[in-house]
Phi, psi and omega in degrees: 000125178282194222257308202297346158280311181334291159337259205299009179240351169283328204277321181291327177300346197203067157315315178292335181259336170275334179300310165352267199293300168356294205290301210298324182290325186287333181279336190298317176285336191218089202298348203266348164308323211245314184300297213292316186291338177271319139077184130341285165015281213262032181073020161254127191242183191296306180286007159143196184303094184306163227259151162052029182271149175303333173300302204283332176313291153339292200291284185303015188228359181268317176127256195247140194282146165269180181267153206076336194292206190251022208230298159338281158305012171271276150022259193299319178294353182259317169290035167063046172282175209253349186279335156268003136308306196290325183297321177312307200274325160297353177260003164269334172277359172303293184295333179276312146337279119018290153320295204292292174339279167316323175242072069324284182250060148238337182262351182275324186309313202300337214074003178290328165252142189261162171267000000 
């Protein structure tokens, strides 16, 4: 059996776990499909804190924000800064870390790898 039957007879059995990874590899290339809606949420938008948002509430109830915090950086990802692609992207490759790591010693627990 070649990788590429293999392949396609695992995506036909566990329809739900290929959409799964699809989506997780399309946020891994493109961080901002999962960062701009949440977000959004919370009321950070590219030009600054949308009006009557938990963001523009915070910032008026904090005074003044320093550079760096996390309000910032909040911040910087919705104006299209680099701190919420990297966190969105270590933490999938954390997690893809983690999968392999698991079906790894399930499948040696299983007997499927000899040691």
């Amino acid at each position: 059996m070649t990788t590429s039957a293999i392949v396609q007879a695992w995506i036909k059995s566990h329809p739900g776990k290929t959409i799964l990874h699809a989506t997780n590899g399309m946020i891994f290339i493109e961080p901002r499909f999962l960062t701009t809606p949440i977000l959004w949420c919370l009321g950070f938008e590219e030009d600054g804190p949308r009006r009557d948002s938990p963001a523009s509430k915070h910032m008026s109830s904090s005074g003044q924000i320093e550079a760096g915090s996390i309000f910032a950086g909040l911040q910087s990802a919705a104006m299209g800064g680099p701190t919420g692609n990297g966190f969105v992207r270590a933490g999938i490759a954390t997690s893809y870390a983690a999968g392999v790591w698991r079906a790894y010693r399930i499948a040696k627990r299983r007997g499927v790898l000899k040691p």
